[in-house]
Residue frames as a rotation matrix with the C-alpha (Angstrom) as fourth column:
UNK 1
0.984 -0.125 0.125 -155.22
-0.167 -0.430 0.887 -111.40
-0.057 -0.894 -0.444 169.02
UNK 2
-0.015 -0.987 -0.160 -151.31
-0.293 0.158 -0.943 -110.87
0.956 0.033 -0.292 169.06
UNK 3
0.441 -0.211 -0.872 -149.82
0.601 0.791 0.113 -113.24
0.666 -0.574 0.476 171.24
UNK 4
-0.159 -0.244 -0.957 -149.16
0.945 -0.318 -0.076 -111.60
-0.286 -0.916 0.282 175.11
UNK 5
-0.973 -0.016 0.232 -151.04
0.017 -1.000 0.004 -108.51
0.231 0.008 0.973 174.15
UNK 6
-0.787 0.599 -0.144 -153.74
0.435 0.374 -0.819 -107.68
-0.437 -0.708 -0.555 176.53
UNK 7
-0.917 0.247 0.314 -157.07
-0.045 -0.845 0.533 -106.22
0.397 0.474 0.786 175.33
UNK 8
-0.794 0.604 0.074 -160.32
-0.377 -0.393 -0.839 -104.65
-0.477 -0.693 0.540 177.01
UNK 9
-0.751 0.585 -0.305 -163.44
0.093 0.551 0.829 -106.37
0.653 0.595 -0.469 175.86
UNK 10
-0.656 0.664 0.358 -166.83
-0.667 -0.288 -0.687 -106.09
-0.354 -0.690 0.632 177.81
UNK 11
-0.613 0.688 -0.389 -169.97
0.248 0.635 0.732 -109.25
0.750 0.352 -0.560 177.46
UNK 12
-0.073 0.747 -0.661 -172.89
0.714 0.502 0.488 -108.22
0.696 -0.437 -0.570 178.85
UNK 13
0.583 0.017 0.812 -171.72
-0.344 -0.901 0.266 -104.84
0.736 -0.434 -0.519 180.46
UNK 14
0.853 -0.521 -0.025 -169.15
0.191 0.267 0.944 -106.81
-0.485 -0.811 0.328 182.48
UNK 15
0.256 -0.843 -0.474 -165.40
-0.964 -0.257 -0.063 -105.99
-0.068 0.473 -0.878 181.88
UNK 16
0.999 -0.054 -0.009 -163.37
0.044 0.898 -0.438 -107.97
0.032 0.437 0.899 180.43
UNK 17
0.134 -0.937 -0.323 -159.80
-0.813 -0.290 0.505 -108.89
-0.567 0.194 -0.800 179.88
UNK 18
0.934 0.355 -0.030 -159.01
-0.291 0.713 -0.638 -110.85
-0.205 0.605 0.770 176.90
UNK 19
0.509 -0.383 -0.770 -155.77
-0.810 -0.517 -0.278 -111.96
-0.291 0.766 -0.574 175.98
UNK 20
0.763 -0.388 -0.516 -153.34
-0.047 0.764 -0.643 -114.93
0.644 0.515 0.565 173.96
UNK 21
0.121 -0.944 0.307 -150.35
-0.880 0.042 0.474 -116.67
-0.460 -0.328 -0.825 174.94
UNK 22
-0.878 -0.286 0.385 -149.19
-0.151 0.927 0.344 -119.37
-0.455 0.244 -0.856 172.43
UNK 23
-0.637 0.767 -0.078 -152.80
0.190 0.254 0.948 -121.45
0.747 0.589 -0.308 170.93
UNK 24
-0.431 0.522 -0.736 -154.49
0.856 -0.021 -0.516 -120.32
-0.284 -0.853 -0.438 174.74
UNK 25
-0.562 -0.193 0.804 -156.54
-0.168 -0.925 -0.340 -117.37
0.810 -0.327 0.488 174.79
UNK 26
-0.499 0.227 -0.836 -157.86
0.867 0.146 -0.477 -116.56
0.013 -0.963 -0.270 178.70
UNK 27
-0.289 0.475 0.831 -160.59
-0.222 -0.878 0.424 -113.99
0.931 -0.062 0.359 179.53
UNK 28
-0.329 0.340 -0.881 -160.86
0.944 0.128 -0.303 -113.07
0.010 -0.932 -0.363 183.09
UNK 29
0.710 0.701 0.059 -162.73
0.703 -0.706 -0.085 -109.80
-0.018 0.102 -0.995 184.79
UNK 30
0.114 -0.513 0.851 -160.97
0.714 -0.553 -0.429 -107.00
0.691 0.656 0.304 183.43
UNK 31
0.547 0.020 0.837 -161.24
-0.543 -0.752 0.373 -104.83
0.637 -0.658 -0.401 187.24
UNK 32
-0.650 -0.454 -0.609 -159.00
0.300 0.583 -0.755 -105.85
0.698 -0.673 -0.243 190.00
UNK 33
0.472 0.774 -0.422 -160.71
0.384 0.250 0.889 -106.83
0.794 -0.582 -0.179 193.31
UNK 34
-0.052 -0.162 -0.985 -158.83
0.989 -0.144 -0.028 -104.69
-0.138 -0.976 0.168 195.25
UNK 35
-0.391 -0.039 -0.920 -159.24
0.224 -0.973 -0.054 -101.22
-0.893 -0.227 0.389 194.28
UNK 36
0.325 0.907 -0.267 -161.09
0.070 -0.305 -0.950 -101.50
-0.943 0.290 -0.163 190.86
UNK 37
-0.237 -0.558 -0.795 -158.56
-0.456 -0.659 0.598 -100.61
-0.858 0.505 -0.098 188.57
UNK 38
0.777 0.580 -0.246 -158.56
-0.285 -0.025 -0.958 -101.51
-0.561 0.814 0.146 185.08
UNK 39
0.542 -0.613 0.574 -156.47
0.144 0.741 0.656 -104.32
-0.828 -0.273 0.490 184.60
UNK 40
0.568 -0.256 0.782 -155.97
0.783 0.460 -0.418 -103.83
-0.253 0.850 0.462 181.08
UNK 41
0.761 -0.562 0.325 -153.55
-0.553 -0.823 -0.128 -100.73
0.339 -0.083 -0.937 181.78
UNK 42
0.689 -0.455 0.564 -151.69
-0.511 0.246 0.823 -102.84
-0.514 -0.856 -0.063 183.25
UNK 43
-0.137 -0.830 -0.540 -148.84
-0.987 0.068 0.147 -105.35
-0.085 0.553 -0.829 182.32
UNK 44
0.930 0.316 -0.187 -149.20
-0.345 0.926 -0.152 -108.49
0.125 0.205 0.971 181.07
UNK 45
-0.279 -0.900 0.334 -145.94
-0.933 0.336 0.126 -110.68
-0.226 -0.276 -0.934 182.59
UNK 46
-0.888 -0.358 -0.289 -146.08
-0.451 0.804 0.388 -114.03
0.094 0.475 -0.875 180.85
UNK 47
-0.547 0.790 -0.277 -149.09
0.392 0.534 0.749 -115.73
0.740 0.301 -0.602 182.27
UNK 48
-0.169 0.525 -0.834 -150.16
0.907 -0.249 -0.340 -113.33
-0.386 -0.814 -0.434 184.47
UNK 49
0.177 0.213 0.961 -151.60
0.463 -0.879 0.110 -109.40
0.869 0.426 -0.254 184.48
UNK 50
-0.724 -0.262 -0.638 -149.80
0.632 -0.623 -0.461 -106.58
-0.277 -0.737 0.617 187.33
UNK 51
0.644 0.760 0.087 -152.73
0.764 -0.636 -0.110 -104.16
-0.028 0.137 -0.990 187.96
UNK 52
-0.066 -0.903 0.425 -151.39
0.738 -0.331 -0.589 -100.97
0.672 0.275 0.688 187.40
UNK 53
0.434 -0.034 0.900 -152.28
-0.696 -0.646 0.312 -98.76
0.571 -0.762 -0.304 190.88
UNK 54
0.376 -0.322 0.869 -151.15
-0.872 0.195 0.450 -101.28
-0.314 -0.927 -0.208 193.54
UNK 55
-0.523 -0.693 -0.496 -149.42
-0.721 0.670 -0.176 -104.18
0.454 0.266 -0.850 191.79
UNK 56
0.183 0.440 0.879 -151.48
-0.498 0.813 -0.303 -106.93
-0.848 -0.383 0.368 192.67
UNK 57
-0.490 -0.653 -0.578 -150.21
-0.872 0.380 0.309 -109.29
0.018 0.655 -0.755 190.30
UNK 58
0.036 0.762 0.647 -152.73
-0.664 0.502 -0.554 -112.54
-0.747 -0.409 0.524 188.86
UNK 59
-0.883 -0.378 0.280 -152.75
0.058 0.504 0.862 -115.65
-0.466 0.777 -0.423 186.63
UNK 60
-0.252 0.590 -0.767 -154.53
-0.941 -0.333 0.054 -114.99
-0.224 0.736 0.639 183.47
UNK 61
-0.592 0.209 -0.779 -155.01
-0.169 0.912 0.373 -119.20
0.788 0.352 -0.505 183.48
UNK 62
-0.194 0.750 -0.632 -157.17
0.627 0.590 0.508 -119.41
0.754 -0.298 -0.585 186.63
UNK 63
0.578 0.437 0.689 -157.58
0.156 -0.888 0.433 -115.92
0.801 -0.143 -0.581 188.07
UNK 64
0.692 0.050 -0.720 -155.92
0.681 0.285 0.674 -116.48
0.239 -0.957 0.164 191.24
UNK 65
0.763 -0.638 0.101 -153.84
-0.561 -0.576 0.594 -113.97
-0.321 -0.510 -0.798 193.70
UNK 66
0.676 -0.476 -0.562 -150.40
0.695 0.665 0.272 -114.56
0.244 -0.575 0.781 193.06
UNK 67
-0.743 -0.662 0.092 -149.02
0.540 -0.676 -0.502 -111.09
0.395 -0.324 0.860 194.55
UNK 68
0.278 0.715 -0.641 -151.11
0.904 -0.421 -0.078 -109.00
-0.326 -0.558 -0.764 196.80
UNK 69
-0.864 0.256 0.434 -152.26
-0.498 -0.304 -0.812 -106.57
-0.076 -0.917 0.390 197.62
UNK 70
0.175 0.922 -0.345 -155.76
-0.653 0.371 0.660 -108.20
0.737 0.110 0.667 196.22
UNK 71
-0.739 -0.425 0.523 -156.75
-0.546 0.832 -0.095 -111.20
-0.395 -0.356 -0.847 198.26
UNK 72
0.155 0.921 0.358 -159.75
-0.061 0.371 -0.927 -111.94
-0.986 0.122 0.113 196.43
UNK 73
-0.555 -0.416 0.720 -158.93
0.581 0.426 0.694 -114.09
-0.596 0.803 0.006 192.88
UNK 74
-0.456 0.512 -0.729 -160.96
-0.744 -0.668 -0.004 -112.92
-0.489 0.540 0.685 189.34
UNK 75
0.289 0.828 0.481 -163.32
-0.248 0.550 -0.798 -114.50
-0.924 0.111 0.365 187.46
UNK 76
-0.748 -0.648 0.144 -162.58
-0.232 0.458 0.858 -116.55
-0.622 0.609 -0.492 184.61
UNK 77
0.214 0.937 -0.275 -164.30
-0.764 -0.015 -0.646 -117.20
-0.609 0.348 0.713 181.26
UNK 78
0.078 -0.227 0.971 -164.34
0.608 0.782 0.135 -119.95
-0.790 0.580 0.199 178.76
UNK 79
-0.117 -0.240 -0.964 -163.25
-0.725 -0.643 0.248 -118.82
-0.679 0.727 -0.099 175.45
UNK 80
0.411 0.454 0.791 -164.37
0.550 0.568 -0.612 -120.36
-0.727 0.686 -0.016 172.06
UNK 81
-0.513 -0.521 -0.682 -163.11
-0.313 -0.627 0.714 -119.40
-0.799 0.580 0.159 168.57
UNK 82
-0.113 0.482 0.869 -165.44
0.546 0.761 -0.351 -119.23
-0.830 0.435 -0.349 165.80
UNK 83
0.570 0.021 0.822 -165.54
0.649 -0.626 -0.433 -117.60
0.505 0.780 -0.370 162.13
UNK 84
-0.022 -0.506 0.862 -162.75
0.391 -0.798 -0.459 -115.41
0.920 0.327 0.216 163.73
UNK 85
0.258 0.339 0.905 -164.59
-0.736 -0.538 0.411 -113.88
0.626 -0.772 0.111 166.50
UNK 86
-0.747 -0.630 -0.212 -163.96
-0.123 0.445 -0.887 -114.60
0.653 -0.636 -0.410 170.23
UNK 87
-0.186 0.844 0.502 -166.56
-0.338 -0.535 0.774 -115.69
0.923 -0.025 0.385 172.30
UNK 88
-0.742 -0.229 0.630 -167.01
-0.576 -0.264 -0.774 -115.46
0.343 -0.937 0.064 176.36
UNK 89
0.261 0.965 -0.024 -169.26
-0.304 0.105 0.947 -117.16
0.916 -0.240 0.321 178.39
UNK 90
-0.308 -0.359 0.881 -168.92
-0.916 0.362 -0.172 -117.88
-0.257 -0.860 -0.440 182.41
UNK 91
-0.816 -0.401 -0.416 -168.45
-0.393 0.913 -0.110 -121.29
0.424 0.074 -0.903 183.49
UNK 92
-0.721 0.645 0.253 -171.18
0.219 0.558 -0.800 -123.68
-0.657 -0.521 -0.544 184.80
């Protein structure tokens, strides 16, 4: 994964959003919770991702609002690196 490039990924028939910053990578859900969109159009702004229909604007480290319109955060996955491959799983 190149470092602050976002990419679309999908585990289980859930979207995804996968992407790096530095030795981090962060997979949250890949739809914003206010209108659906498809986050990974969007922009990736250091540690966050601006949806691209209504700018709701979130941190790619713990999902949370931090620009509305959304008011409802995204899920977050652990991430693992093994033989290469990235691999997802929800928390708990």
């Amino acid at each position: 994964l190149t470092d602050g490039v976002m990419h679309p990924a999908e585990a289980e028939a859930i979207p995804l959003l996968v992407t790096r910053f530095g030795n981090t990578i962060r997979a949250v859900s890949g739809v914003c919770t206010h209108r659906g969109a498809a986050l990974a159009e969007g922009k990736q702004d250091g540690k966050c991702v601006r949806c691209p229909w209504h700018g709701s604007r979130f941190s790619l480290e713990d999902g949370s609002v931090v620009e509305g319109p959304a008011t409802f955060g995204l899920a977050t996955f652990t991430t693992q690196i093994a033989s290469g491959s990235v691999s997802v799983r929800a928390p708990g």
